[in-house]
N, CA, C and O atoms as a DFTB+ gen file, in Angstrom:
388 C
 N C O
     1  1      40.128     -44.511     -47.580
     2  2      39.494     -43.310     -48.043
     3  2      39.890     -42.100     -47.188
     4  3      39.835     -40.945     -47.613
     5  1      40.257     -42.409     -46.068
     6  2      40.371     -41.316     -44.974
     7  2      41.475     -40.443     -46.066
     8  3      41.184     -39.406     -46.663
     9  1      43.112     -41.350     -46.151
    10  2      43.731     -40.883     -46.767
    11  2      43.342     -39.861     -48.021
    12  3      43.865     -38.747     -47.978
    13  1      42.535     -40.139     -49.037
    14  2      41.982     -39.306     -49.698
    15  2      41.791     -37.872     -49.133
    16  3      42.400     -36.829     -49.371
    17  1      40.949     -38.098     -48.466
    18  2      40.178     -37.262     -47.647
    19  2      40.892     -35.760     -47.035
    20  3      40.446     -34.633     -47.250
    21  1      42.194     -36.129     -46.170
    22  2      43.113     -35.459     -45.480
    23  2      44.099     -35.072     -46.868
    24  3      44.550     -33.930     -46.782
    25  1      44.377     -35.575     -47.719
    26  2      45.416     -35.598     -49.304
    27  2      44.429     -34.403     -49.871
    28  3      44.668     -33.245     -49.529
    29  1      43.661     -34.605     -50.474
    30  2      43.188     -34.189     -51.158
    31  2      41.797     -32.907     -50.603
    32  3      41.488     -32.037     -51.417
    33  1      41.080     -32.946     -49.194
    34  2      40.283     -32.067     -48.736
    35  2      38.820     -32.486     -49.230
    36  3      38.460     -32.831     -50.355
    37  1      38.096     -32.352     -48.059
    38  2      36.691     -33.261     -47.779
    39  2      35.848     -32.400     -49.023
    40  3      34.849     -32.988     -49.437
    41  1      36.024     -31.639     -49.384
    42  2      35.146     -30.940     -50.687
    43  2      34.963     -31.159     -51.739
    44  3      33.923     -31.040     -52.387
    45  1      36.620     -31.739     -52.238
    46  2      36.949     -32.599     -53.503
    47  2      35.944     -33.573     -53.272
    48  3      34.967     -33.879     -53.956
    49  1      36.553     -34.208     -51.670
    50  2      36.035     -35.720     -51.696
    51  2      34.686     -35.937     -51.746
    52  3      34.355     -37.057     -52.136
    53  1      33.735     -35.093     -51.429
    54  2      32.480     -35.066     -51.461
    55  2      31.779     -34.788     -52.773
    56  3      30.630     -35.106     -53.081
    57  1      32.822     -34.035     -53.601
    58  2      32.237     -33.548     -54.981
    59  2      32.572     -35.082     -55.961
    60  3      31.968     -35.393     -56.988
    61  1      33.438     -35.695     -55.451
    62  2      34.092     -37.156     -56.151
    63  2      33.230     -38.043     -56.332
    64  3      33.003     -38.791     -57.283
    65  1      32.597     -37.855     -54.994
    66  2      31.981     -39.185     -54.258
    67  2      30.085     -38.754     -55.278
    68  3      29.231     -39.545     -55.677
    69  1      30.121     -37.583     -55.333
    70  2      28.805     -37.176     -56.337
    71  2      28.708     -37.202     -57.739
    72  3      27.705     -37.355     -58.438
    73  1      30.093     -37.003     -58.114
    74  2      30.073     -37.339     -59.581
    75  2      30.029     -38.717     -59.727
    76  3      29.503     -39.202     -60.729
    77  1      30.474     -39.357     -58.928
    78  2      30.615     -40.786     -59.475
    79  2      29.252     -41.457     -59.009
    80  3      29.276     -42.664     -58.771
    81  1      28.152     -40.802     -58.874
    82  2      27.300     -41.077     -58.798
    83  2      26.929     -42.067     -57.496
    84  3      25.956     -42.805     -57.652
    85  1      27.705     -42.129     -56.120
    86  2      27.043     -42.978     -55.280
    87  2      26.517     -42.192     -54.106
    88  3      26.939     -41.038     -54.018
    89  1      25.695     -42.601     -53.214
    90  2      24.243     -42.089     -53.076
    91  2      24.905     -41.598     -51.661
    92  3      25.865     -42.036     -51.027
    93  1      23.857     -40.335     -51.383
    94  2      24.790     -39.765     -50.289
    95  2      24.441     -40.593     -49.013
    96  3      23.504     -41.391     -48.978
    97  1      25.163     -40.370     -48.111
    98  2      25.029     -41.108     -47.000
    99  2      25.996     -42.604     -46.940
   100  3      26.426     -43.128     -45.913
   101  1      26.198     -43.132     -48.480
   102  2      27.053     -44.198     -48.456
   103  2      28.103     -44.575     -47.598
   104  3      28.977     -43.744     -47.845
   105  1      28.447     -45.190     -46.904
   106  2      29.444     -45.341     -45.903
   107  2      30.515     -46.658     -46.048
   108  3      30.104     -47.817     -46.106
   109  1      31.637     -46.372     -46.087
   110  2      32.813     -47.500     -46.697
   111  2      33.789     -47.507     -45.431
   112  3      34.453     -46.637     -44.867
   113  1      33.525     -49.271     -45.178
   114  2      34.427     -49.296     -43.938
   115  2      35.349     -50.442     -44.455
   116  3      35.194     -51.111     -45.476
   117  1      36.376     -50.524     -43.494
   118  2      37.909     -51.562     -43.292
   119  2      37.044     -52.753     -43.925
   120  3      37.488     -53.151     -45.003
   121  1      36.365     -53.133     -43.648
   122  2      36.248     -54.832     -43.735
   123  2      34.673     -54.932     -45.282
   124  3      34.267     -55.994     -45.754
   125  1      34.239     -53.740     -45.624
   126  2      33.476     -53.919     -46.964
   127  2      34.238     -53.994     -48.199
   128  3      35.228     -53.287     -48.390
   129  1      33.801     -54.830     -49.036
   130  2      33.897     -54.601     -50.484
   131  2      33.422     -53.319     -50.837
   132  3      32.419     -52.758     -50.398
   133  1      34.434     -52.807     -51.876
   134  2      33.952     -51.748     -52.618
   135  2      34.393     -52.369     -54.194
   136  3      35.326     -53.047     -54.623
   137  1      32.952     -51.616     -54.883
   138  2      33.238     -52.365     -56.019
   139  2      33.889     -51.665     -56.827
   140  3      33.756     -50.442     -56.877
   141  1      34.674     -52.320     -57.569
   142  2      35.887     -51.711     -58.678
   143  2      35.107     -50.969     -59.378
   144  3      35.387     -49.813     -59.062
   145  1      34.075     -50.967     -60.350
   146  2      33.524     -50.063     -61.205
   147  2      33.365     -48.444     -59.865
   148  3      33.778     -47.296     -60.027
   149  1      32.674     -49.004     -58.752
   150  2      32.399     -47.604     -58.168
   151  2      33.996     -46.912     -57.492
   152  3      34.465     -45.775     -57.548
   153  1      34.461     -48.087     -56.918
   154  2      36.305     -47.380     -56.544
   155  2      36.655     -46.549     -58.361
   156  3      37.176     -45.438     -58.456
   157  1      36.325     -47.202     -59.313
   158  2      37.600     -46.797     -60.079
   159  2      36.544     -44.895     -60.512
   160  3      37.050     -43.803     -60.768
   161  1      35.288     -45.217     -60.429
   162  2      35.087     -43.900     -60.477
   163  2      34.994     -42.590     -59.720
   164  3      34.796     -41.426     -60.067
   165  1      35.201     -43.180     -58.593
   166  2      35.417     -42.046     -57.117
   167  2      36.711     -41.907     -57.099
   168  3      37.072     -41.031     -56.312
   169  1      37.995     -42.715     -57.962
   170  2      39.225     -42.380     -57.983
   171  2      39.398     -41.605     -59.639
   172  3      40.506     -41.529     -60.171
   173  1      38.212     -41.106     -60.263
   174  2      38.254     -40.916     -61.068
   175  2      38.125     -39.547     -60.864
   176  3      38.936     -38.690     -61.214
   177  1      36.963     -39.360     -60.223
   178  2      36.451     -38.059     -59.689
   179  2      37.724     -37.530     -58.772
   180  3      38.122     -36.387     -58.550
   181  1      38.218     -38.866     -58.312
   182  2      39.404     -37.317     -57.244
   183  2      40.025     -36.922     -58.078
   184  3      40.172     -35.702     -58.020
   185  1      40.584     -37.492     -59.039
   186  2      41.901     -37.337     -59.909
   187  2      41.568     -35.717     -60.427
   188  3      41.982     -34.588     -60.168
   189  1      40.517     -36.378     -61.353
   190  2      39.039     -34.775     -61.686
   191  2      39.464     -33.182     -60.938
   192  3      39.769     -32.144     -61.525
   193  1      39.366     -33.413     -59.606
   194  2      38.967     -32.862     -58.733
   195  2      39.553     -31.816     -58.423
   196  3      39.213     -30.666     -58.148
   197  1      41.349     -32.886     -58.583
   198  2      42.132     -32.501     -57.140
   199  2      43.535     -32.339     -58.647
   200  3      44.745     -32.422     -58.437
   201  1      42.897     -32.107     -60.035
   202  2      44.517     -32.083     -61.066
   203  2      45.275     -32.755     -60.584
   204  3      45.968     -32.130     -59.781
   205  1      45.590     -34.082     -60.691
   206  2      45.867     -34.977     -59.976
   207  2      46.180     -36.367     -61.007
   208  3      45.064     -36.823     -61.256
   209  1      46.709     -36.793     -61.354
   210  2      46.609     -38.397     -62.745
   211  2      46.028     -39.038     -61.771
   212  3      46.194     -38.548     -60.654
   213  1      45.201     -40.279     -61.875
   214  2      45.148     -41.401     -62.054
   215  2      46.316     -41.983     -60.926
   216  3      46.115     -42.210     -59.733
   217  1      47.517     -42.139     -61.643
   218  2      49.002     -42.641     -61.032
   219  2      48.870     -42.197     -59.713
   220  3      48.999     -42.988     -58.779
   221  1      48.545     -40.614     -59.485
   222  2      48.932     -40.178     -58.324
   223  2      48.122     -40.352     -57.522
   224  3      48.602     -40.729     -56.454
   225  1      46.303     -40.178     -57.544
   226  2      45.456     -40.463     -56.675
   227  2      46.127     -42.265     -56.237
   228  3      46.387     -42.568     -55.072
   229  1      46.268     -43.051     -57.179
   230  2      46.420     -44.187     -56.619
   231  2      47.124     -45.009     -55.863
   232  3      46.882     -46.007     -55.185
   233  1      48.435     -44.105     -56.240
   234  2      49.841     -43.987     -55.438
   235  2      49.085     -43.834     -53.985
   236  3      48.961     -44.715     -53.134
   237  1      48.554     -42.306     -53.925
   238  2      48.147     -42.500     -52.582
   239  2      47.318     -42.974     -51.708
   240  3      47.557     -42.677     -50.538
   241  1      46.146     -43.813     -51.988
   242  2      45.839     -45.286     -51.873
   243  2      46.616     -45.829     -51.554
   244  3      46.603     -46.223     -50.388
   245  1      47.320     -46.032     -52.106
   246  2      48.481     -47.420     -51.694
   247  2      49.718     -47.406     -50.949
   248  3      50.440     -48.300     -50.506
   249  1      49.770     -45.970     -50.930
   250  2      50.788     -45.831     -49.239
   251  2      49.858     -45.792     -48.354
   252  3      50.001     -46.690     -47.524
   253  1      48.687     -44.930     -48.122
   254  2      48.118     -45.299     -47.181
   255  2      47.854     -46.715     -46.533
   256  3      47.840     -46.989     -45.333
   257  1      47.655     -47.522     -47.576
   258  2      46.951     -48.507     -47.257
   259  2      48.137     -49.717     -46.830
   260  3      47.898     -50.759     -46.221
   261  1      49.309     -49.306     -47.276
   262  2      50.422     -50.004     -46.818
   263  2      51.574     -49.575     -45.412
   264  3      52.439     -50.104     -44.713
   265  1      50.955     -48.413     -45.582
   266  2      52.126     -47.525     -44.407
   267  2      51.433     -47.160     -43.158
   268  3      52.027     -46.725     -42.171
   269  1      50.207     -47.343     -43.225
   270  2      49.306     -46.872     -42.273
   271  2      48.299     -47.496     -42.254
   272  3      47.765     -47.056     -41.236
   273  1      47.530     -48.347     -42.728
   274  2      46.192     -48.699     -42.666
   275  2      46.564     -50.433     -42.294
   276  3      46.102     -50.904     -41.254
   277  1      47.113     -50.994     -42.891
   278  2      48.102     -52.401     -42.815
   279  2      48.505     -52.634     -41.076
   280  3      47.931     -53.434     -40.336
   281  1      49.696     -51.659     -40.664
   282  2      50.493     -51.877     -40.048
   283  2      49.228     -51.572     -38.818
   284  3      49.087     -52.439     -37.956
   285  1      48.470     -50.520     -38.783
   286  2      47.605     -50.881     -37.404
   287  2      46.805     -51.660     -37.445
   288  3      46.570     -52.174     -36.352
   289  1      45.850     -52.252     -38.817
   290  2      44.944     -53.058     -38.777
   291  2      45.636     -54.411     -38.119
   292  3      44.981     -54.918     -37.209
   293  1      47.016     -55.125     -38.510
   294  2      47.743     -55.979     -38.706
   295  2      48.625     -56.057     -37.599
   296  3      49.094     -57.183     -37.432
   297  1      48.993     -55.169     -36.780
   298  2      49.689     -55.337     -36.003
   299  2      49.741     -56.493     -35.077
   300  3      50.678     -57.142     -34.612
   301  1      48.569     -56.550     -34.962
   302  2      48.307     -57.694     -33.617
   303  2      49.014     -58.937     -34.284
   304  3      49.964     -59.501     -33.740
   305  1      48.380     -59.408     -35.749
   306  2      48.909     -60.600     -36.264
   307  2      50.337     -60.992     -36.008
   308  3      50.762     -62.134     -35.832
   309  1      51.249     -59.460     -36.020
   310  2      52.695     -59.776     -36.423
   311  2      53.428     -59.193     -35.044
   312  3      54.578     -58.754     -35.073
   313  1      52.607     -59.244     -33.815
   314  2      53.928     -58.797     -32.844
   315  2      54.505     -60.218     -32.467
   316  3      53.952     -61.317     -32.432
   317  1      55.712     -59.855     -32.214
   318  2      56.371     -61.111     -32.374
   319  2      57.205     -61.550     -33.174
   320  3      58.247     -62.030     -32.727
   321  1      57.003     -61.509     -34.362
   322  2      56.990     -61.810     -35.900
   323  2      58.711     -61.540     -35.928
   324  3      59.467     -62.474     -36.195
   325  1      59.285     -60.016     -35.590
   326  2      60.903     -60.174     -35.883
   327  2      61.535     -61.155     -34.680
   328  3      62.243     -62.120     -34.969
   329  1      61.314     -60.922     -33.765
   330  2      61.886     -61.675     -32.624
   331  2      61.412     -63.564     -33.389
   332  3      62.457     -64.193     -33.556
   333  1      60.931     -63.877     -33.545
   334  2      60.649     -65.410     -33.753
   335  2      61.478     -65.101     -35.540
   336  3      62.142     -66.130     -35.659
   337  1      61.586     -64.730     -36.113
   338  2      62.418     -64.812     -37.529
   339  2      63.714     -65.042     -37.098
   340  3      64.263     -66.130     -37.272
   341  1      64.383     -63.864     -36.407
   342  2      65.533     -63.844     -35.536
   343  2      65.891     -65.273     -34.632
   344  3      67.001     -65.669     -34.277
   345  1      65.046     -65.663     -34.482
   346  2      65.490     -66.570     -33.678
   347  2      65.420     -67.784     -34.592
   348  3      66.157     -68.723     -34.290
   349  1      64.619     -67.909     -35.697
   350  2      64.890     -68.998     -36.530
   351  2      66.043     -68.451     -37.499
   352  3      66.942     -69.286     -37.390
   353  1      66.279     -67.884     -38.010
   354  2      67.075     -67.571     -39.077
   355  2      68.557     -67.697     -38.271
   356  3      69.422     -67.929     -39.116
   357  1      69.065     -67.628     -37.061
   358  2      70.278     -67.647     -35.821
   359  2      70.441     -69.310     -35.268
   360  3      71.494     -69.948     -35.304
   361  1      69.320     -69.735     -34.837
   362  2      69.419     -70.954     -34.509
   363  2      69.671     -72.557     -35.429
   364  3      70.190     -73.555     -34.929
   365  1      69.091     -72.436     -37.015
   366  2      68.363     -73.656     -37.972
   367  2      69.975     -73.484     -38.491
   368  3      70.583     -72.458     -38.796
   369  1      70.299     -74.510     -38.473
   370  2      71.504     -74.920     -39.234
   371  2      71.248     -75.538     -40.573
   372  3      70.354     -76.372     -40.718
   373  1      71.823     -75.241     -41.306
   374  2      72.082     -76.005     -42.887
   375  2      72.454     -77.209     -42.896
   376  3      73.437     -77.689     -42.331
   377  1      71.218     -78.032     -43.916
   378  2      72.346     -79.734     -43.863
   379  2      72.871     -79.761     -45.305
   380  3      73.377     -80.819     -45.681
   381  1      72.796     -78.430     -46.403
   382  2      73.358     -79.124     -47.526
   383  2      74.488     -79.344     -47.284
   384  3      74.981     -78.825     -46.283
   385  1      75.348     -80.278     -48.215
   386  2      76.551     -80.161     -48.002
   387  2      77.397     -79.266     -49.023
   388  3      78.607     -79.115     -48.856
């Protein structure tokens, strides 16, 4: 949502977050469910908001959430991760013949 937020400007996002009817004070973090009926109407309201499709509010959702939200949440999982590929993909020999 941050992404939203900084994309689009906390005024939209606040006017989004009211049309779509959820209650003020609501708070949406990394690790809650948000439910599709209320996501698809607070991405409804930005779209609304910000002259914006659908496509594009969601697009940017989904870089955020892949280019930036992923790679720090996730990082920890995968340091390491090229160095140990590298070293299997260099070392494992083939037995087909």
């Amino acid at each position: 949502m941050e992404e939203l937020i900084e994309k689009f400007g906390a005024e939209q996002w606040k006017e989004s977050v009211e049309k779509a009817g959820i209650p003020e004070g609501r708070t949406f973090t990394a690790f809650c469910d948000v439910d599709e009926t209320e996501f698809t109407r607070i991405m409804t309201g930005v779209a609304e908001m910000t002259f914006q499709s659908m496509e594009q509010v969601t697009e940017a959702v989904g870089e955020h959430g892949s280019t930036v939200y992923a790679p720090n949440v996730h990082a920890a999982y995968y340091s390491g991760v090229r160095r140990r590929a590298s070293y299997w993909s260099t070392s494992t020999t083939s037995t087909r013949s």
